[in-house]
N, C-alpha and C positions, 0 to 999 in steps of 0.2 A: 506473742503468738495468740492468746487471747485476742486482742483487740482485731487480729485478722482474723478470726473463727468469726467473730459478733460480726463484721464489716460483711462477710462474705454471706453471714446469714440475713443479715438485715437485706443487704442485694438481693438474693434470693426471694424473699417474701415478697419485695415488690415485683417480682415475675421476670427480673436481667438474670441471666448464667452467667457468670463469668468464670466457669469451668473454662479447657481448656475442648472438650468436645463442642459446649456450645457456642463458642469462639470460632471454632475451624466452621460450623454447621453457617453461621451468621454468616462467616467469609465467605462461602461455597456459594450460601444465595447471591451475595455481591457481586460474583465475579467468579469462574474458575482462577485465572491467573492470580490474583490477590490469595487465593487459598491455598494455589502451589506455592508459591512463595513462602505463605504461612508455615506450609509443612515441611518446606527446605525442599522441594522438588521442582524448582522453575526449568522450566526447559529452555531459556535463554536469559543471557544477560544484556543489561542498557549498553555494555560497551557494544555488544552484536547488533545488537538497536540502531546505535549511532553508523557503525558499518557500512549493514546495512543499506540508513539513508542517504549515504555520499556512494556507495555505488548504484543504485539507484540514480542519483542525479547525475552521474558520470554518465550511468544508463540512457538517461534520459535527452541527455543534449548532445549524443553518440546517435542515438535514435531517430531525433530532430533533422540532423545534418542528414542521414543516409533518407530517412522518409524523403524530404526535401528535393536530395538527389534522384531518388528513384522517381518521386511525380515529376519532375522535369522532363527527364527520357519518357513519361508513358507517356504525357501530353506531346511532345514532339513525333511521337509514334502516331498517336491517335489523330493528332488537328496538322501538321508539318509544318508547322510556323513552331518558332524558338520563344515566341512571347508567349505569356497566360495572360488571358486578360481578368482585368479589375472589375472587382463586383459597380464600380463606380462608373467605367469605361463606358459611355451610352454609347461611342461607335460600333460598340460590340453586341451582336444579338444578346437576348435574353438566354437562349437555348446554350448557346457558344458560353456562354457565362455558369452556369448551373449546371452545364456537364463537365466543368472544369472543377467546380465546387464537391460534386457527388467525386470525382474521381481524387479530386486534394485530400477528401474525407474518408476514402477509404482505403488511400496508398496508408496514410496515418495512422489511422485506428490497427490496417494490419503491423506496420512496420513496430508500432508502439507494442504490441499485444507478442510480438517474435522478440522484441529486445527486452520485452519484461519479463518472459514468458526464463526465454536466457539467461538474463543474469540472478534470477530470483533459484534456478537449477544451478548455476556456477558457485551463488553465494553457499550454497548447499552442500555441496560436493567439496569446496574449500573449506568451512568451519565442521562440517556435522549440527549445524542449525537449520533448521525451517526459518525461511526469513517470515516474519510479521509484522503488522503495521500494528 
């Protein structure tokens, strides 16, 4: 017991705490998560982590296919031909090409942003987690 009085004061002198306040304070600047953790209050666990990530990717290539599917029908709405053409295609105007690109890019972004948007509330509502990356 000694020898941990001398240990803890010698630390001290050179200007480390190794209290248990100055401990949590250290962890706090680190990081909040590292400090909840520290004080036993984390608000999720790596198993909900891992979850999570595989619905997410489930999310993901669920998303993929439908985005896909959806810019197919707008393009056949918008140009009435069944092909899209390739940024490489030189038979294909430049305009014909880049308004297939604006349109590929933002059936995506929305379709991506409704299926994340989705399962990050589904994952919610099933555990009682906020998902986080």
């Amino acid at each position: 017991m000694v020898q941990l009085r001398r240990s803890t004061s010698q630390v001290k002198e050179r200007g480390a705490d190794l209290t248990q306040d100055g401990l949590v304070a250290r962890l706090v600047k680190g990081g909040s998560a590292v400090a909840n953790r520290a004080r036993g209050t984390s608000t999720h666990d790596a198993p909900d982590n891992v979850m999570f990530t595989l619905v997410s990717m489930a999310s993901g290539i669920l998303g993929g296919a439908l985005a896909g599917a959806v810019f197919n029908r707008v393009w056949r709405a918008v140009s009435g031909t069944d092909d899209v053409p390739e940024p490489t295609a030189l038979d294909r105007s430049i305009g014909e090409v880049l308004i297939a690109g604006v349109l590929q890019g933002a059936v995506f972004g929305l379709v991506k942003a409704i299926v994340g948007r989705t399962a990050a509330a589904s994952y919610r509502q099933f555990t009682g987690y906020d998902p986080r990356r």
